[in-house]
C-alpha positions in Angstrom: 81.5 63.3 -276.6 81.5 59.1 -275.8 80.7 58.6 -271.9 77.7 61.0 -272.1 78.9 63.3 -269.3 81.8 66.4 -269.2 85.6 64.8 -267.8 87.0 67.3 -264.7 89.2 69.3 -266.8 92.5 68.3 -264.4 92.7 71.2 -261.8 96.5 72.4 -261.7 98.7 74.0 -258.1 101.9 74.1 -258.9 102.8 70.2 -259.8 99.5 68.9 -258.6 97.1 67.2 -261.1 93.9 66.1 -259.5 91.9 63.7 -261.0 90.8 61.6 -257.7 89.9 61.7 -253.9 93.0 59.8 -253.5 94.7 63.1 -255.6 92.8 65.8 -253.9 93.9 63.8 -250.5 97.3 64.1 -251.4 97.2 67.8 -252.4 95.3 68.9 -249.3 98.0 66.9 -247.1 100.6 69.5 -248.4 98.8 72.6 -247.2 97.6 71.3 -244.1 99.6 71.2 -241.1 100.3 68.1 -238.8 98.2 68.8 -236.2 95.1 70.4 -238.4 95.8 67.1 -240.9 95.7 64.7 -238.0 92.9 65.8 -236.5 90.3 65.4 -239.5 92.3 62.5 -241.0 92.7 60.4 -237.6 90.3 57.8 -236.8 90.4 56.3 -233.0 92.8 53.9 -230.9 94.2 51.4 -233.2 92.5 53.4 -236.8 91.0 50.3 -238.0 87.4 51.2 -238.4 88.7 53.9 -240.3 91.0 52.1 -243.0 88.0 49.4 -243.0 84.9 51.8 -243.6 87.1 52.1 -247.3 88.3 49.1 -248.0 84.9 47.3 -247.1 84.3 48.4 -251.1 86.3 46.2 -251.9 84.5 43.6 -251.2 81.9 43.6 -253.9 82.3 43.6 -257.9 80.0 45.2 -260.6 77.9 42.8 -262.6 77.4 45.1 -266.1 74.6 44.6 -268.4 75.7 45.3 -271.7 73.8 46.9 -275.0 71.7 48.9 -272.9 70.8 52.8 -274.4 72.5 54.8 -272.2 73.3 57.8 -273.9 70.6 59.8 -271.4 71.6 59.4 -267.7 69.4 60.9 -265.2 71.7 60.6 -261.5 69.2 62.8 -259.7 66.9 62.0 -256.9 64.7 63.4 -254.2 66.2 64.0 -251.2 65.5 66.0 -247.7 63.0 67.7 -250.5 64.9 69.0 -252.8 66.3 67.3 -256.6 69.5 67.0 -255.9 72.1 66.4 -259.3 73.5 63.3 -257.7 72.6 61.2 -254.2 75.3 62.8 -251.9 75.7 65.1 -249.6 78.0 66.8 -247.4 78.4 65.9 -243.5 78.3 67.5 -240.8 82.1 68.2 -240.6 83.0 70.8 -237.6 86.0 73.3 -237.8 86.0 73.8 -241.5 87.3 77.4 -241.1 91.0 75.5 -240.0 91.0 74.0 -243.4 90.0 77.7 -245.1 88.7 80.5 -243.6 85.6 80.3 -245.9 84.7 77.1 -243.8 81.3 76.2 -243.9 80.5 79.6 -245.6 82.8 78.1 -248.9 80.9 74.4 -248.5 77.3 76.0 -248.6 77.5 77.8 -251.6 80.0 75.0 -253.2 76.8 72.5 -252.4 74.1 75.5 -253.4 75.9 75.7 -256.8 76.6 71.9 -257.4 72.6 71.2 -256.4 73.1 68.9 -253.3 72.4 69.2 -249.9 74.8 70.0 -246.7 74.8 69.2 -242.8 76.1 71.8 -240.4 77.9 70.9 -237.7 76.9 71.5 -234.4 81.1 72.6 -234.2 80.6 75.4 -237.1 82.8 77.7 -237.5 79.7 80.2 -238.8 76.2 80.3 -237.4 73.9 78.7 -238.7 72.2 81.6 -240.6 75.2 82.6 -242.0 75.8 79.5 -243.7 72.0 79.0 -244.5 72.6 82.5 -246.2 75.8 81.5 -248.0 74.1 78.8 -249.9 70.9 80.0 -250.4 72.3 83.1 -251.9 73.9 81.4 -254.2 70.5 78.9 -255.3 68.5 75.9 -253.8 69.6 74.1 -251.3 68.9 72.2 -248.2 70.3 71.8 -244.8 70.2 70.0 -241.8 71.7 70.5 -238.2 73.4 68.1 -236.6 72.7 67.8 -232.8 74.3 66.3 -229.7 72.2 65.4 -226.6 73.1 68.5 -224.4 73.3 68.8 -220.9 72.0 72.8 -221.2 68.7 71.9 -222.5 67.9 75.6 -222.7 71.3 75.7 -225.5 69.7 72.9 -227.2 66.8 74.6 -227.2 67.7 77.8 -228.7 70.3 75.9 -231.5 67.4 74.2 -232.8 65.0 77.5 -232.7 67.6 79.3 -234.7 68.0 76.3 -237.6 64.1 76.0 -237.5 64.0 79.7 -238.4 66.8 79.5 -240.8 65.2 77.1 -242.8 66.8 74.0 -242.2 65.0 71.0 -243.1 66.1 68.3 -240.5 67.5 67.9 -237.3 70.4 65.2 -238.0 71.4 63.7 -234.0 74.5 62.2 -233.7 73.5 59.2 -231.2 77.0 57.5 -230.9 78.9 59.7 -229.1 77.7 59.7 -225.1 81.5 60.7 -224.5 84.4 60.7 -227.4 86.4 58.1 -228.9 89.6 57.1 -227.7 91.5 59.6 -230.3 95.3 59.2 -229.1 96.5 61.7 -231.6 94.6 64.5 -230.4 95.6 63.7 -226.7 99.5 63.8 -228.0 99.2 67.0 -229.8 97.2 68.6 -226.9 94.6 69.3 -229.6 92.8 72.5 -229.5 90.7 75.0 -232.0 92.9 77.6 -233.5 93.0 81.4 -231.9 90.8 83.1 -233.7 88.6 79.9 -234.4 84.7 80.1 -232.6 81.7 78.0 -232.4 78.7 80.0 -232.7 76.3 77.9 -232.7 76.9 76.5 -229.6 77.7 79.5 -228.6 81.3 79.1 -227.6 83.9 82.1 -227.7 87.2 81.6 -229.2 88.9 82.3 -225.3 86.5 79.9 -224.0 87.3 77.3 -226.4 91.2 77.4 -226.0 91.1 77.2 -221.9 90.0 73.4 -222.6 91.0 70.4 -224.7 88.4 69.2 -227.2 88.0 66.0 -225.3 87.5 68.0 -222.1 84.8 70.6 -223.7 82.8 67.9 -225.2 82.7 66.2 -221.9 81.1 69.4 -220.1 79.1 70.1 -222.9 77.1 66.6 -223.9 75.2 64.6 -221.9 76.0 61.2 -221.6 72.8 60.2 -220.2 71.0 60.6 -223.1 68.0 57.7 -224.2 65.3 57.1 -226.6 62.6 57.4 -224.4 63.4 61.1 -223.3 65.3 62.5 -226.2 63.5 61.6 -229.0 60.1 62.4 -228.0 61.4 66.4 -226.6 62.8 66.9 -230.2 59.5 65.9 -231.4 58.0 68.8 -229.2 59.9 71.6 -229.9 60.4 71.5 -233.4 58.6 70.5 -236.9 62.4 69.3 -238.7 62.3 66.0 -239.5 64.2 63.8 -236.7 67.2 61.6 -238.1 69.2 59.4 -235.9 72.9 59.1 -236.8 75.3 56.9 -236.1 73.0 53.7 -236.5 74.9 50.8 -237.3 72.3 47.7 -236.2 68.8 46.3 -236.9 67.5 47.0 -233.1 68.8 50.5 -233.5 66.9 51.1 -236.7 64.0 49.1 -235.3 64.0 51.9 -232.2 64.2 54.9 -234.8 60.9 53.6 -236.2 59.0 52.9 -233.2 60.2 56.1 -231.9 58.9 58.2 -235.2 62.3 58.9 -236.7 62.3 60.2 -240.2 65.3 58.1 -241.3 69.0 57.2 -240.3 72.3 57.8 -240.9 73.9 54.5 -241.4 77.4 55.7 -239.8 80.2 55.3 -237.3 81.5 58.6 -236.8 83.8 58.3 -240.1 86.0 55.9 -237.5 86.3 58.7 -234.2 84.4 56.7 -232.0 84.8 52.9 -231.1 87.2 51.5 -232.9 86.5 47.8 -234.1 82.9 48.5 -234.9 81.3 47.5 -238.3 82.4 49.9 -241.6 79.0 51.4 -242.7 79.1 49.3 -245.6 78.6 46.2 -244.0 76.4 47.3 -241.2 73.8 49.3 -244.5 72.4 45.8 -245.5 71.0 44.8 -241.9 70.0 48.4 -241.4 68.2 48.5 -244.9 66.0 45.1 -243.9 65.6 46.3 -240.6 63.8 49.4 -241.4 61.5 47.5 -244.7 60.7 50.9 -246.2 59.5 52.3 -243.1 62.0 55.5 -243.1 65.0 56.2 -245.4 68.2 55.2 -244.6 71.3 57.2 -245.6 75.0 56.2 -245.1 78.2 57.7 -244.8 82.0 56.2 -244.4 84.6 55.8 -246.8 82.9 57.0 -249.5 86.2 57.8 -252.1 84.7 57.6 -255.6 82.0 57.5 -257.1 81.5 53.9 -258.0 81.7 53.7 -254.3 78.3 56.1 -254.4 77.0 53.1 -256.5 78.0 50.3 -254.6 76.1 51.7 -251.5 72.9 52.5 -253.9 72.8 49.3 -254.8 72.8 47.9 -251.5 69.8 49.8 -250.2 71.0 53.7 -249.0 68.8 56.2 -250.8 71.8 59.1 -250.3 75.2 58.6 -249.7 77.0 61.8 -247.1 80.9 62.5 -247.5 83.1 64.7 -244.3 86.8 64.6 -245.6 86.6 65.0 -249.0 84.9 67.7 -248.6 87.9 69.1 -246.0 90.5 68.3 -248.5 88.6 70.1 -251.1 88.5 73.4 -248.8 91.9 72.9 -248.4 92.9 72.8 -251.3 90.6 75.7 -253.0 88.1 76.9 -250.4 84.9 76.9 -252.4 86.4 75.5 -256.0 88.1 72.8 -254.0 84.5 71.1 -252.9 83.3 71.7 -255.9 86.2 70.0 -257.9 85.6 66.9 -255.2 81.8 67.3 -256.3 82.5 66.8 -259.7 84.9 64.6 -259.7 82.7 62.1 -257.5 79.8 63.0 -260.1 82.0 62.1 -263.4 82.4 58.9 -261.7 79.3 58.3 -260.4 77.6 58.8 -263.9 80.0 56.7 -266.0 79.7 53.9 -263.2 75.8 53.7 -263.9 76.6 53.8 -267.8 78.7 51.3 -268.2 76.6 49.0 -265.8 73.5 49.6 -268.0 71.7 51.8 -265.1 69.9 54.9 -266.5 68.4 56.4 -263.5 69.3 55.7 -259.8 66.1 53.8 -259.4 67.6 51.3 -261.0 70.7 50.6 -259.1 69.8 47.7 -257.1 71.4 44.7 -255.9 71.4 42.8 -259.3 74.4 45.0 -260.3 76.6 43.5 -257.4 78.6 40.5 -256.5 79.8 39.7 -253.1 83.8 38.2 -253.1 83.4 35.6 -250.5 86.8 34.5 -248.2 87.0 31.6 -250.5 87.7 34.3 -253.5 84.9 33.0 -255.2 82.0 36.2 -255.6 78.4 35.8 -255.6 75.3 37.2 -256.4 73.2 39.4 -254.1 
């Protein structure tokens, strides 16, 4: 077949036809109720981080090479050791369980089967053996936790005892969040987890959770005092995960994660939840990427809609690119199919992106196949 790679054969409920993010979006939208929809889709205060961390794309152009044999496309790479089919992986998205009960159980064995890697939230609605076993059942895969700086060290502690022994391969820390973001549709809605709903892994009962407001339980729960100089070096002595820092979104930060003996960074604002008005990842990867000169690997994640956008962010440094929401409105749409439509989809993309720029492996995707539009309109080379 021309293209070199199998099209998504157009998944069908009821009317729907997806064939896009922007499709699947759509689709999940409809099954999703208001208050469940606005609280993964919302970003904070006035939601312009969050419309920017996409539309940043749009600021750079492909520059094709043409005649080149393409008819063998390798899109797989080495990441958190394991080959994974494509650069990507899931975030650390909490409460999947409200967009299908599968939750995080559905994601892991979506990602397992798809051969790419996942992050578990440190909000799962599963433990973190369970959906270490969900995936692993199912093939390969790796994980990571994602951590906050807790005030109960001893919790800490334990979480990361129980991810060690499960297997998982990193500890991802979310660094950007010493209290939440200014989210004004989660204060309106009097936003809360679902009866029913629990978070294991920090050990939280579902009557627990529903006495308190999300902002209010993350306020109890993290630890706003949090710094380099204590946090990093205790994670480095209780446990033999690699140590990622996300939420990096400067050179002195990235400078910090290497002198502190970080394994890499997550190029990232929170997917927009946080402080409103900061840089989208996209623009902030490029400084991050010189800053850290090879000296640990930088992932990104924000925005990410298709799969040329996957190339764009390639090309401008990130060795993997991490997706939260697509992943959701997969779930909601089909529980474990539903990711893996969104995988494949982003995948189909991805791989007729590096054909028809004349890339054959992801090595080389670099800055040579992008142009920069300038205000002026005019683009130029990187």
């Amino acid at each position: 077949m021309a293209g070199g790679g199998p099209i998504p054969v157009p998944a069908r409920t009821s009317d729907d036809v997806i064939l896009s993010i922007e499709d699947l979006q759509k689709a999940a939208s409809k099954k999703l109720g208001k208050t469940a929809g606005e609280f993964y889709n919302s970003g904070s205060t006035d939601q312009i981080t969050i419309h920017e961390n996409s539309t940043s794309y749009l600021n750079y152009r492909l520059r094709p090479r043409v005649l080149v044999d393409v008819s063998t496309v390798d899109t797989s790479a080495d990441i958190l050791g394991h080959n994974v089919t494509l650069p990507l992986g899931i975030s650390p998205a909490g409460l999947q369980a409200m967009a299908h009960p599968d939750g995080e159980l559905a994601t892991s064995r979506a990602c397992a089967r798809f051969g790419i890697n996942m992050a578990i939230s440190s909000y799962a609605n599963y433990s973190i053996g369970e959906v270490r076993s969900a995936g692993t059942n199912v093939g390969p895969v790796s994980h990571a936790i994602q951590l906050y700086t807790m005030k109960d060290r001893e919790l800490q502690g334990r979480i990361i005892q129980r991810a060690e022994a499960a297997g998982c391969t990193a500890v991802f820390l979310t660094a950007d969040s010493p209290v939440l973001g200014v989210r004004y549709n989660e204060w309106r809605n009097d936003f809360r987890t679902p009866q029913g709903l629990e978070f294991p892994i920090v050990e939280k009962t579902t009557e627990v959770i529903r006495k308190e407001t999300h902002d209010d339980l993350f306020v109890a729960f993290n630890d706003d005092s949090h710094h380099w100089a204590r946090d990093i070096p205790w994670l480095r002595s209780v446990t033999k995960m690699e140590i990622w820092i996300k939420g990096v979104l400067t050179a002195e930060d990235t400078e910090l994660s290497v002198k502190h003996g970080c394994d890499g960074i997550l190029v990232s604002n929170h997917g927009g939840r946080q402080l409103d008005g900061v840089m989208p990842t996209l623009d902030a990867l490029p400084e991050c990427v010189e800053a850290a000169q090879g000296r640990l690997k930088v992932h990104v994640d924000g925005g990410i809609r298709s799969g040329t956008d996957i190339f764009k962010a390639l090309a401008l440094g990130a060795d993997c690119c991490w997706v939260g929401r697509p992943a959701l409105w997969g779930l909601a749409y089909g529980g474990e199919s539903g990711v893996t439509l969104m995988l494949t989809t982003l995948l189909n993309e991805f791989r007729r992106c590096m054909q028809l720029t004349g890339c054959r492996t992801v090595k080389d995707i670099t800055k040579a196949s992008l142009a920069r539009v300038n205000r002026d309109g005019f683009m130029a080379r990187l």
